[in-house]
C-alpha positions as CSV (number, residue, x, y, z in Angstrom):
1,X,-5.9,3.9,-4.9
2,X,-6.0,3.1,-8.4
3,X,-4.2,5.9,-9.4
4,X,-1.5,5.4,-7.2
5,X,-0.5,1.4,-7.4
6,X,-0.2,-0.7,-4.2
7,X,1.8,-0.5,-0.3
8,X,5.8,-0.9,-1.1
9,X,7.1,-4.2,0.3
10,X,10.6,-3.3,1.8
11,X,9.8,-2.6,5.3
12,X,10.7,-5.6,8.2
13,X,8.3,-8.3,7.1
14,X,7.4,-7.2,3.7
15,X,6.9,-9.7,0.7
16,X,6.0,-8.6,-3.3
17,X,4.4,-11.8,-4.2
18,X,2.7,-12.0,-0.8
19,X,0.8,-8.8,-1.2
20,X,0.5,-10.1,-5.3
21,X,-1.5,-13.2,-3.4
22,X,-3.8,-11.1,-1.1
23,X,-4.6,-8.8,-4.2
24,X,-5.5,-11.1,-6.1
25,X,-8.1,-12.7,-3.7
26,X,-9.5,-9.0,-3.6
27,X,-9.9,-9.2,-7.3
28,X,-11.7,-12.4,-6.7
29,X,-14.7,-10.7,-5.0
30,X,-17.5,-9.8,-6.8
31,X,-17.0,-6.3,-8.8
32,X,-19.1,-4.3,-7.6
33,X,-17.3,-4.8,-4.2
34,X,-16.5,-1.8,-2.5
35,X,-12.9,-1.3,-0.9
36,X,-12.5,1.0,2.2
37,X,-8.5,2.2,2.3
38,X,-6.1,3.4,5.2
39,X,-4.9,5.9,4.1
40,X,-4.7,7.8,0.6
41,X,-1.3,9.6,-1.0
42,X,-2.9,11.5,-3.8
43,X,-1.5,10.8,-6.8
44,X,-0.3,13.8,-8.6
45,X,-2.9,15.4,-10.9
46,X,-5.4,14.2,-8.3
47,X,-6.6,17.5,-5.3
48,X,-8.9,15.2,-3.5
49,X,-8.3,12.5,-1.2
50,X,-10.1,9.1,-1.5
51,X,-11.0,6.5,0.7
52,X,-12.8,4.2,-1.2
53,X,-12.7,2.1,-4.5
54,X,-14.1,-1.0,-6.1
55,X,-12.6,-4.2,-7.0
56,X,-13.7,-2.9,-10.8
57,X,-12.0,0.2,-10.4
58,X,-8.7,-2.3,-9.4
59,X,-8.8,-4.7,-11.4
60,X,-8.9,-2.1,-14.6
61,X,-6.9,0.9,-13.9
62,X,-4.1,0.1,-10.5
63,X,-1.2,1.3,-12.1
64,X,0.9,-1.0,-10.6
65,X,-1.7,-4.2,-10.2
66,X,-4.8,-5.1,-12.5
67,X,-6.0,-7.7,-14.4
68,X,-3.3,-9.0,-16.7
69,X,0.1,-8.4,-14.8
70,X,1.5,-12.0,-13.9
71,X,2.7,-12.2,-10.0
72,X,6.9,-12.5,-12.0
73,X,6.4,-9.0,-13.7
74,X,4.6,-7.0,-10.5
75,X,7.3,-8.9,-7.8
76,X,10.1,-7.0,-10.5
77,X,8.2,-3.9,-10.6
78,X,7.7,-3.8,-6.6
79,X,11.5,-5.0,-6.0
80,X,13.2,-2.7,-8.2
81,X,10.4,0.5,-7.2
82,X,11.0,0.1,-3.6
83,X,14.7,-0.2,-4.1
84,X,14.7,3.8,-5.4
85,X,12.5,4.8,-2.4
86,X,13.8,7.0,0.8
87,X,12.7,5.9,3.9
88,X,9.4,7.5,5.5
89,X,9.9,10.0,8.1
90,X,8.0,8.3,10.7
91,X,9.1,4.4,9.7
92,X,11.2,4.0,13.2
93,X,8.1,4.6,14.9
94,X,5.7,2.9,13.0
95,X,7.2,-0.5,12.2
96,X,7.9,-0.3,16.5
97,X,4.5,0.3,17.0
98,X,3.4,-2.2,14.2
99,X,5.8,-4.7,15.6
100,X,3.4,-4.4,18.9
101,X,0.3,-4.8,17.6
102,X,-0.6,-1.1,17.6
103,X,0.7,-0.2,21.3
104,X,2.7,3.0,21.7
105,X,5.9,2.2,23.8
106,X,6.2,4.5,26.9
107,X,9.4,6.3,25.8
108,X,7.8,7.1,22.4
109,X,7.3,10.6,21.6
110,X,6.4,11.6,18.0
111,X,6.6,15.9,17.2
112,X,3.0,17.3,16.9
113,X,4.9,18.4,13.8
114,X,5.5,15.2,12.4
115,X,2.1,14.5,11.0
């Protein structure tokens, strides 16, 4: 969400200017696109979640991402963020279950818990 910037980049596989790429060929789109997310965080001061934006929204408020940041200044700005981040609870699971296109391996048992 705008509000809350873009996906870190320093799990197996991850790449700042790669993600600076596909952004940018979101913000290419017309601007009235609408933008359907995964998954929302809220961002503090925020008590709803959100699932959707438009590529206006982005391209004028993303905290971390929006018209006039240069890929150079937000590759230092994810590379030094994700540097000061813990690692997720679930990340062993997740990136194992990424890794295999979404299949849960047999052994696998996640904590009701967990979520």
């Amino acid at each position: 969400m705008p509000d809350y910037g873009t996906a870190r980049c320093d799990f197996p596989g991850g790449d700042a200017a790669q993600l600076y790429g596909s952004i940018r060929r979101i913000f290419d789109l017309p601007p009235e696109t609408r933008v359907f997310l995964c998954h929302d965080y809220k961002a503090p001061g925020r008590d709803e979640y959100r699932w959707e934006t438009t590529v206006t929204e982005q391209r004028q408020k993303n905290v971390h991402i929006h018209d006039g940041i240069s890929e150079a200044e937000f590759v230092a700005m994810r590379t030094e963020r994700d540097k000061k981040l813990s690692m997720p609870k679930l990340i062993l699971p997740a990136v194992q279950v990424n890794m295999d296109a979404g299949r849960l391996p047999q052994f696998l048992k996640i904590p009701v818990d967990a979520f």
